[in-house]
C-alpha positions as CSV (number, residue, x, y, z in Angstrom):
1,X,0.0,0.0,0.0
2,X,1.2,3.3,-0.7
3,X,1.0,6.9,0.4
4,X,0.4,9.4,-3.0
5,X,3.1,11.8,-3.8
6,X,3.2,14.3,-5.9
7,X,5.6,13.5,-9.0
8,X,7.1,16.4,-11.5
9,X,5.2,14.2,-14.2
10,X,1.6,15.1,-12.6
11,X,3.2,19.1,-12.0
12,X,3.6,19.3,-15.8
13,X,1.3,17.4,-16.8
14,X,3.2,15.0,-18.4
15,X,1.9,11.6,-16.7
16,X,2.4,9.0,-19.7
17,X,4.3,6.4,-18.1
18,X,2.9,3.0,-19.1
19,X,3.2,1.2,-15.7
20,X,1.6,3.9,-13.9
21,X,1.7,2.6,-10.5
22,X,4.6,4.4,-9.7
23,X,2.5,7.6,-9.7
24,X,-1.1,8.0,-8.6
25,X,-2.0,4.8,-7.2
26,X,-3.2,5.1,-3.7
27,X,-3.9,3.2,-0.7
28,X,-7.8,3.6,-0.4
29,X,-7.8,4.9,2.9
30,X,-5.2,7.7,2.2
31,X,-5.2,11.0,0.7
32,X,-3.4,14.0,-0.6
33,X,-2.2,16.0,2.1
34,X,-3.9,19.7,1.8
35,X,0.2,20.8,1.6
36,X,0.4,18.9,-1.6
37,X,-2.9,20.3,-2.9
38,X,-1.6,23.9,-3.9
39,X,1.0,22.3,-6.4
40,X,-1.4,20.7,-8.2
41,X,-4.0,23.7,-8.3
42,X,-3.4,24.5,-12.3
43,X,-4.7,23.3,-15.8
44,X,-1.7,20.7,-15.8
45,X,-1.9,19.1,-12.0
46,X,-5.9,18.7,-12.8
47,X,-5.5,17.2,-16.4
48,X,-2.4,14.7,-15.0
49,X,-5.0,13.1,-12.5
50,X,-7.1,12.3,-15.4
51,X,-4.4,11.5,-17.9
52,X,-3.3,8.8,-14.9
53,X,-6.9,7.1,-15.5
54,X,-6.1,6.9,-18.9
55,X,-2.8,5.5,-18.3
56,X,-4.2,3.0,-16.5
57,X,-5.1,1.2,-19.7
58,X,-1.7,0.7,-20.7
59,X,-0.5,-1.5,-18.0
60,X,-0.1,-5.4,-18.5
61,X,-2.8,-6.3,-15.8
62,X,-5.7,-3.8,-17.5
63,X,-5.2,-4.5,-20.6
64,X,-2.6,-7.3,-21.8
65,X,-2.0,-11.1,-20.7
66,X,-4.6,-11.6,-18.8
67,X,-7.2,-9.4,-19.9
68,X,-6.7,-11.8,-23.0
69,X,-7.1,-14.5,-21.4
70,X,-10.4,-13.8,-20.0
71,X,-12.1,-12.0,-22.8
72,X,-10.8,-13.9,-25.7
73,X,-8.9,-17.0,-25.1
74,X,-11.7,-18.3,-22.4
75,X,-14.1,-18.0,-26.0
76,X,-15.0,-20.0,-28.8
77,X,-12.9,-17.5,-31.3
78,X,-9.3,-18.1,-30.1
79,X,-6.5,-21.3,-28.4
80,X,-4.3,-20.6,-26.1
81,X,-2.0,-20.7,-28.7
82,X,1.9,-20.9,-28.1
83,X,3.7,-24.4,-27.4
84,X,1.9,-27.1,-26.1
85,X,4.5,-26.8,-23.1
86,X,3.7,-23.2,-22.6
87,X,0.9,-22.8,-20.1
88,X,1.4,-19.0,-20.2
89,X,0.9,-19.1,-15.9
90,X,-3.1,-20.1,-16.4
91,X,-3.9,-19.4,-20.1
92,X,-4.6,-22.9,-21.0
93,X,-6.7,-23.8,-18.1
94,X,-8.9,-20.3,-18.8
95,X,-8.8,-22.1,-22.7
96,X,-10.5,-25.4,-20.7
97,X,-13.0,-23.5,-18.7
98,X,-10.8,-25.8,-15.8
99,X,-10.3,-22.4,-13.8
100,X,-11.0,-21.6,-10.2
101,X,-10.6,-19.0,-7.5
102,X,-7.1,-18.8,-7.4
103,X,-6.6,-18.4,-11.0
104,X,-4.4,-15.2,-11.5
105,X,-6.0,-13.6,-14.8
106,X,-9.2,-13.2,-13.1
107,X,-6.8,-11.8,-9.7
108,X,-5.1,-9.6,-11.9
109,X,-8.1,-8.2,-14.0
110,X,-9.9,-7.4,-10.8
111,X,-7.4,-5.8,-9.4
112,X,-6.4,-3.5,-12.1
113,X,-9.9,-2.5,-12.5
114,X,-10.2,-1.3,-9.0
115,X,-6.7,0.4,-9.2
116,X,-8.3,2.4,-12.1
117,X,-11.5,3.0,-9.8
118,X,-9.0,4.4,-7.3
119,X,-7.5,6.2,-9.7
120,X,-11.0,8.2,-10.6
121,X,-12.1,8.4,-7.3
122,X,-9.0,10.3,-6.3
123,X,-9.4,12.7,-9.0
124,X,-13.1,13.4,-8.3
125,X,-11.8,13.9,-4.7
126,X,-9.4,16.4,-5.5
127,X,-11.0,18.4,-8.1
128,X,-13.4,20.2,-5.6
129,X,-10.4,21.7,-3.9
130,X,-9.0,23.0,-7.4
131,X,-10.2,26.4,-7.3
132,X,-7.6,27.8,-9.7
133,X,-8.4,25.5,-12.5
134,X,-10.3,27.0,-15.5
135,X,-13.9,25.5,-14.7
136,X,-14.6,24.3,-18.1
137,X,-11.6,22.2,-17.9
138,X,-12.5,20.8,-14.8
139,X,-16.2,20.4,-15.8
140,X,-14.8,18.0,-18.5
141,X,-12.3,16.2,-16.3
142,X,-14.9,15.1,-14.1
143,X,-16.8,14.1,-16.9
144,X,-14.1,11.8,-18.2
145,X,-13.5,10.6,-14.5
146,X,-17.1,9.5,-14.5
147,X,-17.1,8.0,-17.7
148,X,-13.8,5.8,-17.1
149,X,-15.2,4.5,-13.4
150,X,-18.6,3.7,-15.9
151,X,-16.5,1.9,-18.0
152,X,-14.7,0.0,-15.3
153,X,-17.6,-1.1,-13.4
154,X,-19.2,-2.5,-16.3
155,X,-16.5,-4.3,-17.1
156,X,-16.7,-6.2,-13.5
157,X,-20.5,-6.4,-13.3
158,X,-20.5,-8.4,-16.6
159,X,-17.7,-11.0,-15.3
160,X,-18.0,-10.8,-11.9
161,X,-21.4,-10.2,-11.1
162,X,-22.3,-8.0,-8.3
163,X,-19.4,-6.3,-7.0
164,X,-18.4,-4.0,-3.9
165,X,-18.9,-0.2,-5.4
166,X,-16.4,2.0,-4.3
167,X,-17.8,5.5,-4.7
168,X,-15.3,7.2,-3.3
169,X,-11.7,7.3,-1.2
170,X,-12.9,5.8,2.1
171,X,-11.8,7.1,5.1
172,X,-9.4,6.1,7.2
173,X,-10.2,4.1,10.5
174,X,-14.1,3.8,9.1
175,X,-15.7,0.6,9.5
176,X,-18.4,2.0,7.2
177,X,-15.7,2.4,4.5
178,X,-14.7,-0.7,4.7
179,X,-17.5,-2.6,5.1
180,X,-18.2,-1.0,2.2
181,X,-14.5,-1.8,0.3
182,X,-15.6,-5.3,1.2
183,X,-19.0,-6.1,0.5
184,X,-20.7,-7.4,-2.7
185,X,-23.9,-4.8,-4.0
186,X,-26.3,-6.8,-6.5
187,X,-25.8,-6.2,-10.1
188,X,-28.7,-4.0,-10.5
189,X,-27.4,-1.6,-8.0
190,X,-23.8,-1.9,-9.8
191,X,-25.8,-1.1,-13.1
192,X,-27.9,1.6,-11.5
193,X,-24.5,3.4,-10.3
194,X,-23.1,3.0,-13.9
195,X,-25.6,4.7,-15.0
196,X,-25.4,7.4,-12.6
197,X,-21.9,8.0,-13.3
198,X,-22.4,8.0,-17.4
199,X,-25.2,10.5,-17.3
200,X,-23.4,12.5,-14.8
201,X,-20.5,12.1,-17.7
202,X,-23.2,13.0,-20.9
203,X,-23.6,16.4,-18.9
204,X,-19.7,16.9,-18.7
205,X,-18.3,16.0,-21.8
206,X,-18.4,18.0,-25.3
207,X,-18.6,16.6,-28.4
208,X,-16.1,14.7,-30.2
209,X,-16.0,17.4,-32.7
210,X,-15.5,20.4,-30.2
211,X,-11.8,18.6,-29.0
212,X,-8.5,19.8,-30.4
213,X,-6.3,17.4,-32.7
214,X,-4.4,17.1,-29.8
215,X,-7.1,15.7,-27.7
216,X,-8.7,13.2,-30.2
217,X,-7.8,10.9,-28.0
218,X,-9.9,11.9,-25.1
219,X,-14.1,10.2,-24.7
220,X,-16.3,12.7,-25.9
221,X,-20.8,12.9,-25.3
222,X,-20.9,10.1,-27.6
223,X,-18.5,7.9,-25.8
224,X,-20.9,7.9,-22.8
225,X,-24.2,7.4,-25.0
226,X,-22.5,4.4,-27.0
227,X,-21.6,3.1,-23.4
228,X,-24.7,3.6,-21.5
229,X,-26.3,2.3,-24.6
230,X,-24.0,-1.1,-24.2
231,X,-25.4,-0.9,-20.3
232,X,-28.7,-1.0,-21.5
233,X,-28.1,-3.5,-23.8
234,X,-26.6,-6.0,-21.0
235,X,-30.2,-5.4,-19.0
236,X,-32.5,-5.8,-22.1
237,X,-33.7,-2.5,-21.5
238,X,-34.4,-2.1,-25.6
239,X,-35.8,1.1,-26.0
240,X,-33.3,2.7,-24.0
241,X,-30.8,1.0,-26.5
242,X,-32.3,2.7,-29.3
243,X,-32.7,6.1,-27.7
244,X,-29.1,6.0,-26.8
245,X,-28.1,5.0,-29.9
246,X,-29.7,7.9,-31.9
247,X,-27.8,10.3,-29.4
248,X,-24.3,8.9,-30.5
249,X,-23.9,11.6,-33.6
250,X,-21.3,13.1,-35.6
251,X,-20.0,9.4,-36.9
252,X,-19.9,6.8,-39.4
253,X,-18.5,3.7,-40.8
254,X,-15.0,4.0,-42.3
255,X,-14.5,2.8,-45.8
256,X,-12.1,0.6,-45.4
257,X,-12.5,-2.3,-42.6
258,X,-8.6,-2.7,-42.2
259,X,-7.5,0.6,-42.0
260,X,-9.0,1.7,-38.6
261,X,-6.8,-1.3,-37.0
262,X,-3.4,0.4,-38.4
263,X,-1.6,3.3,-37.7
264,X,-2.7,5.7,-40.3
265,X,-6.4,4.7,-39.0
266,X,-6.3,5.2,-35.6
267,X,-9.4,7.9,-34.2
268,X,-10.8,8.2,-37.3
269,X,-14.7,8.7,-38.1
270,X,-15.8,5.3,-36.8
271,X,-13.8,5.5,-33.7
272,X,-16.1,6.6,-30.3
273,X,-13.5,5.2,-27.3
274,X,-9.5,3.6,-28.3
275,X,-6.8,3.5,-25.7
276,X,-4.1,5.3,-27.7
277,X,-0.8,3.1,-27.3
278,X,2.6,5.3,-28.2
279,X,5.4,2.6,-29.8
280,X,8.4,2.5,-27.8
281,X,12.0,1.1,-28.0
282,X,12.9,2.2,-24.9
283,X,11.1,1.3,-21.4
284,X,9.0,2.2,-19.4
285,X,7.0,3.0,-23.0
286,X,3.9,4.2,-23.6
287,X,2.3,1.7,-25.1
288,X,0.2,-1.4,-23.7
289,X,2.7,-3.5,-22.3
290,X,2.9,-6.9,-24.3
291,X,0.3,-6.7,-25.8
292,X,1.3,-7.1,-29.7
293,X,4.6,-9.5,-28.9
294,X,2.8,-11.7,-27.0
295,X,-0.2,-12.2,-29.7
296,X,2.4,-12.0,-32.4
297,X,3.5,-15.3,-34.4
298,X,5.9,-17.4,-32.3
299,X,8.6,-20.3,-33.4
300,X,10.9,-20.1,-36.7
301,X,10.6,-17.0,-38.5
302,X,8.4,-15.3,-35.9
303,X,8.9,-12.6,-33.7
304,X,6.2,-13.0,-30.4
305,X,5.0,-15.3,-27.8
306,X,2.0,-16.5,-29.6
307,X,-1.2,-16.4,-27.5
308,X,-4.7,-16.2,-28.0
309,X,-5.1,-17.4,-31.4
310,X,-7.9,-17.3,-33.5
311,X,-9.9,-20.6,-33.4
312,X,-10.9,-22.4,-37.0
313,X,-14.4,-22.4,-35.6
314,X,-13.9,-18.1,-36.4
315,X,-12.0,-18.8,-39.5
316,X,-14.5,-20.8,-40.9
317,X,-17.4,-18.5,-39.5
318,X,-16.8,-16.0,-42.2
319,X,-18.4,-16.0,-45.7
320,X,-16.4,-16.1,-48.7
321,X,-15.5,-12.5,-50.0
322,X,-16.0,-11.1,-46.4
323,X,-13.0,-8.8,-45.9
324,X,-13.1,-9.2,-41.9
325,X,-11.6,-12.4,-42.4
326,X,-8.1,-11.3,-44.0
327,X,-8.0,-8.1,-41.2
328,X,-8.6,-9.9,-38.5
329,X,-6.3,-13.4,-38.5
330,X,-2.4,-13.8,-39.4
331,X,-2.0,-16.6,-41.6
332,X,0.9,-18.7,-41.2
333,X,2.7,-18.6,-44.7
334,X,1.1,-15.2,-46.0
335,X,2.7,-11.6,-46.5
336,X,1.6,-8.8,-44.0
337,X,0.4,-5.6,-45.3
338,X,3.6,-3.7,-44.6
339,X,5.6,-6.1,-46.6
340,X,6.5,-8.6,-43.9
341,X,6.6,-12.4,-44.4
342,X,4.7,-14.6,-41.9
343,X,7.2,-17.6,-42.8
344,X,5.4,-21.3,-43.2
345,X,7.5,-22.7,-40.0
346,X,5.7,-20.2,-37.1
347,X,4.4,-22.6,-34.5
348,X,0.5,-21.9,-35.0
349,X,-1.7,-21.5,-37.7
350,X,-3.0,-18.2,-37.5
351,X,-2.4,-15.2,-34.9
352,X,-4.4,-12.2,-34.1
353,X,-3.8,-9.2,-36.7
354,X,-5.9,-6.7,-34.7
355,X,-2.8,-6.9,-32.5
356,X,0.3,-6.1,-35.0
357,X,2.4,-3.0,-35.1
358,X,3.9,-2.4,-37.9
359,X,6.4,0.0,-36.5
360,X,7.4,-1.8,-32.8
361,X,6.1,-5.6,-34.0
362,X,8.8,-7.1,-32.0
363,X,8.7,-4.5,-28.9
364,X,7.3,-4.7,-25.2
365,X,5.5,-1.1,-26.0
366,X,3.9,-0.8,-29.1
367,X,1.7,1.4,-31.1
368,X,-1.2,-0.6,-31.3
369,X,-4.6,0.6,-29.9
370,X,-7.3,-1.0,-28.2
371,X,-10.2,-0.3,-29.9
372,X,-13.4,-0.3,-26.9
373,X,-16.7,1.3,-28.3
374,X,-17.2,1.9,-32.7
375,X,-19.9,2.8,-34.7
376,X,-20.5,-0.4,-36.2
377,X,-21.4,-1.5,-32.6
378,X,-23.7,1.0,-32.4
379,X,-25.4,0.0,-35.6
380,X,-25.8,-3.1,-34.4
381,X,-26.7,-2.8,-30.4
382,X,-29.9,-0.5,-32.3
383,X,-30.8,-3.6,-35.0
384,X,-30.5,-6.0,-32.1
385,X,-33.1,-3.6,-30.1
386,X,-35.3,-3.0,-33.2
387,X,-35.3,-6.7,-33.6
388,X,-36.2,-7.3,-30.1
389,X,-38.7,-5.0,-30.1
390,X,-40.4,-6.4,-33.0
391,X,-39.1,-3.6,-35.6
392,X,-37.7,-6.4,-37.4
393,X,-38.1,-4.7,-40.8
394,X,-36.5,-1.8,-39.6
395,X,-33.4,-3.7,-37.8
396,X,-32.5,-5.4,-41.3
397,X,-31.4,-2.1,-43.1
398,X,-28.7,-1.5,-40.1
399,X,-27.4,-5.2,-40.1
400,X,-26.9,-4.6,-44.3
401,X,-24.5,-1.0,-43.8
402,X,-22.6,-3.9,-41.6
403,X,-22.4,-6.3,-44.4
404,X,-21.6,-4.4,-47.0
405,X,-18.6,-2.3,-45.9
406,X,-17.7,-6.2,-45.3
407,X,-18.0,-7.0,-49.1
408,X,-21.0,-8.8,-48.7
409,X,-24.3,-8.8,-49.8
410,X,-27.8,-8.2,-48.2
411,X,-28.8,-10.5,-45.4
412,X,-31.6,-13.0,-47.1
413,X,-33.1,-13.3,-43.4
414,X,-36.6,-11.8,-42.6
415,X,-37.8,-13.7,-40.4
416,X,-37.0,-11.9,-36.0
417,X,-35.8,-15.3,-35.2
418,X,-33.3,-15.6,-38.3
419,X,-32.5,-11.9,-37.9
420,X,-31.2,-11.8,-34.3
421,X,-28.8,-14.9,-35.0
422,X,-27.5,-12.7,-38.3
423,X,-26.7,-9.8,-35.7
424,X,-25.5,-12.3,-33.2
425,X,-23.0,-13.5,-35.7
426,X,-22.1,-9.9,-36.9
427,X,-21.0,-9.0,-33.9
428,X,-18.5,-12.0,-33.5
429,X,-17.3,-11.4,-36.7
430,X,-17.4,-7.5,-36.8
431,X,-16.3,-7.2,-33.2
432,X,-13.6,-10.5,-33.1
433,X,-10.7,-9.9,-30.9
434,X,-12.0,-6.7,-29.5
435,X,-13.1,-8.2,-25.7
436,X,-16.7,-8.6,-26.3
437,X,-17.3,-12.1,-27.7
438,X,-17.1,-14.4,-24.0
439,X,-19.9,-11.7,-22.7
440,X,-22.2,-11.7,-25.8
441,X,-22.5,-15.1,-25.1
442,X,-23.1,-15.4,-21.7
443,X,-25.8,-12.8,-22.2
444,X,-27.1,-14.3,-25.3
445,X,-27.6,-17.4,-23.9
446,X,-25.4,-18.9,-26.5
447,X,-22.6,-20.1,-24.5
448,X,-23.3,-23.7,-23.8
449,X,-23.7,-24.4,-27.6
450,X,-20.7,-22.3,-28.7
451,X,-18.4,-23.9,-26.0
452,X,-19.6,-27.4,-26.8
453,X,-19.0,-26.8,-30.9
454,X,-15.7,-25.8,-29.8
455,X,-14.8,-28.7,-27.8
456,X,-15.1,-27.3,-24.4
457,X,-17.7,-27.7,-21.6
458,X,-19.5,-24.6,-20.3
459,X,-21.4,-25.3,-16.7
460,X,-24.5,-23.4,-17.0
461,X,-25.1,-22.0,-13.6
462,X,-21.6,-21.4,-13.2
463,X,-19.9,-20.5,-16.0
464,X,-21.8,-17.6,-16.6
465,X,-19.5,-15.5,-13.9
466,X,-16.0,-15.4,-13.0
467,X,-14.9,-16.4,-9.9
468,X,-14.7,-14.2,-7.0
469,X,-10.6,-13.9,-6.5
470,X,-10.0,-16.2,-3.3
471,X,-7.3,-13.2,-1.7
472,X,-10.7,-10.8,-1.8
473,X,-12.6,-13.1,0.1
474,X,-10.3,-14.2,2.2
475,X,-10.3,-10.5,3.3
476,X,-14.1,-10.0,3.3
477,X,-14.7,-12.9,6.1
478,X,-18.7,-13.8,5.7
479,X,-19.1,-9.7,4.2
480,X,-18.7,-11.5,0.7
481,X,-19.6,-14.7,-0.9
482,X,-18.3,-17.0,-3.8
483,X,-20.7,-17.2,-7.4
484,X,-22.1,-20.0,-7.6
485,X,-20.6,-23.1,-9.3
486,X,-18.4,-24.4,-6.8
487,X,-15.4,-22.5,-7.8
């Protein structure tokens, strides 16, 4: 646990480092002493509290290892990949479903998450005592605060379940705040304060248009619509989804399928939330931290670790002349589209292209971004709400702009039934290697079927959730209690 200091990086605004632990993390029951407070009472101390949140994202626990492994390798569209021999600490018993409580991906995911919490909740707890920050600024860092502690909690609602809601730095000595560090809410209330948080955020935030090239980077209005439209999604609430939907304005479908997962593509018209990873050569980068070497093709001629690779059950999803296919998986033996050779003796079949930098392939920090919220999500969260509703006729039209920046032709289904399994399998193919496919099964309902055709056995009734990590109940006593499965 440690005490907050105040580092020349947060003074000038400059806080980029991609381990950021080092700077703003903080012990929840400790705060900024009202000393410290003065020297961070600018435009550049308030903006490096935020920038810290979005630093977050960069480190190996958020967003790397083993947030692969329990997004995409635990799923039906990617192997553990590697060697055989290589276990990768627990990625080939997340492939098996074989997990349990002590199972470090799910450890490390939930603690990163709450480490980002921290990180927001310190900012919102500091930004009332700014009084020499320019209040529109500050306005919008809240906003962004709010919107990444959204973000976060949905993230653990949908694995975990119901989880403790931290809503702000307890105190120290309180047995209120830590009852309260310690004790699981029910989803519905973790949902209702997510939704709290983004409308609080939809107040805050401009438009994406109104931000500076400088700041293209930064979640905008319709970051927290496309969000709290993803929120309503997970609950079934479907007019909300399409309400929120028509709020998320000023974008569109790029062109080109491929390009938005390159360099030259990054923030461009599609793009409504991307983590923005800065190649390095050099460490501490700024980039995500493994997270293109270790997806990247391993063995003779390669130059990664090989992990989470796509499944032939994905390959084989995709129709002939659909142009997701070729962006989305490395094939052993073909030619990347910078000129590089994927030679025929890398250990696996195919690898993850979402995941290659072109520039820093072979380099603990690359360039590549993670790309969280698009508008070809949004398209399809409203034709899966039309659909739902009945509007059948009217979701069809939405699924098509989908299919044909794809290559492909019109959908031939009509029929609500038909329809919802054509947006069901857009999304895994439109969305594949993105983090969303294990959670649109589970809330689909299509996870026992698509774990079975992929030679793996889901437990309905327990599967559905992670486990709770064993260290947070260990410290909860009886304040907490395991999901259900017998984990």
């Amino acid at each position: 646990m440690k005490r907050i200091y105040i580092s020349m990086f947060v003074l000038s605004g400059l806080l980029f480092a991609g381990c950021a632990d080092d700077f703003l993390d903080v012990s929840p029951t400790e705060s900024i002493p009202s000393a410290d407070v003065e020297l961070v009472n600018n435009d550049a101390g308030a903006s490096g509290f935020v920038t810290a949140i979005y630093n977050q994202f960069l480190g190996w626990d958020m967003s790397s290892f083993g947030w692969n492994a329990v997004t995409s390798i635990i799923s039906d569209d990617a192997d553990k990949g590697s060697d055989p021999g290589d276990t990768g600490a627990d990625k080939d018993i997340i492939d098996a479903l074989t997990y349990n409580a002590s199972t470090p991906s799910f450890q490390s995911t939930w603690d990163a998450h709450y480490a980002g919490i921290n990180r927001c909740n310190q900012a919102l707890a500091i930004f009332p005592k700014l009084d020499k920050v320019t209040p529109a600024l500050k306005v919008r860092l809240e906003g962004e605060a709010k919107f990444f502690r959204a973000f976060m909690y949905f993230t653990l609602v949908k694995g975990y379940g119901g989880v403790p809601i931290i809503d702000h730095l307890p105190i120290p000595g309180s047995e209120g705040d830590r009852i309260m560090q310690l004790t699981r809410k029910t989803p519905a209330e973790v949902y209702a304060f997510i939704e709290k948080d983004l409308n609080d955020a939809i107040t805050n935030l401009p438009e994406k248009s109104a931000y500076a090239a400088e700041d293209k980077s930064r979640v905008s209005k319709g970051s927290a619509y496309a969000l709290l439209a993803k929120v309503n999604l997970y609950q079934k609430n479907w007019q909300k989804v399409i309400e929120n939907c028509d709020k998320v304005t000023g974008y569109s479908l790029v062109a080109d399928y491929a390009l938005q997962y390159k360099k030259a593509g990054e923030f461009g018209p599609e793009s409504i939330f991307e983590i923005n990873g800065i190649g390095s050569t050099s460490s501490p980068g700024f980039g995500i931290g493994n997270y293109s070497v270790s997806q990247a093709p391993r063995g003779a001629g390669g130059w990664g670790w090989g992990f989470n690779t796509p499944t032939q059950g994905l390959a084989d999803a995709y129709e002939a002349g659909d142009v997701r296919r070729a962006a989305t998986i490395i094939f052993r033996g073909s030619v990347l589209y910078d000129g590089r050779p994927v030679p025929a003796t890398v250990a696996n079949p195919m690898y993850n292209y979402k995941a290659y930098s072109s520039d820093f392939y072979n380099q603990e920090f690359t360039d590549t971004n993670l790309r969280y919220l698009r508008y070809a999500e949004v398209l399809l969260m409203k034709a899966e709400a039309l659909n739902e509703l009945g509007q059948t006729s009217a979701a069809i039209p939405l699924v098509n702009m989908i299919r044909k920046r794809a290559g492909l032709g019109d959908t031939p289904f009509t029929s609500q039934t038909d329809v919802r399994k054509a947006i069901w399998k857009e999304r895994r193919l439109e969305m594949a290697f993105e983090h969303d496919r294990w959670f649109d099964l589970v809330r689909t309902g299509q996870a026992q079927a698509a774990m079975a055709a992929d030679g793996k056995t889901f437990i309905v009734g327990k599967h559905e959730l992670f486990p709770i990590p064993t260290t947070f109940l260990r410290e909860a006593g009886g304040l907490s209690q395991q999901n259900p499965g017998g984990y």
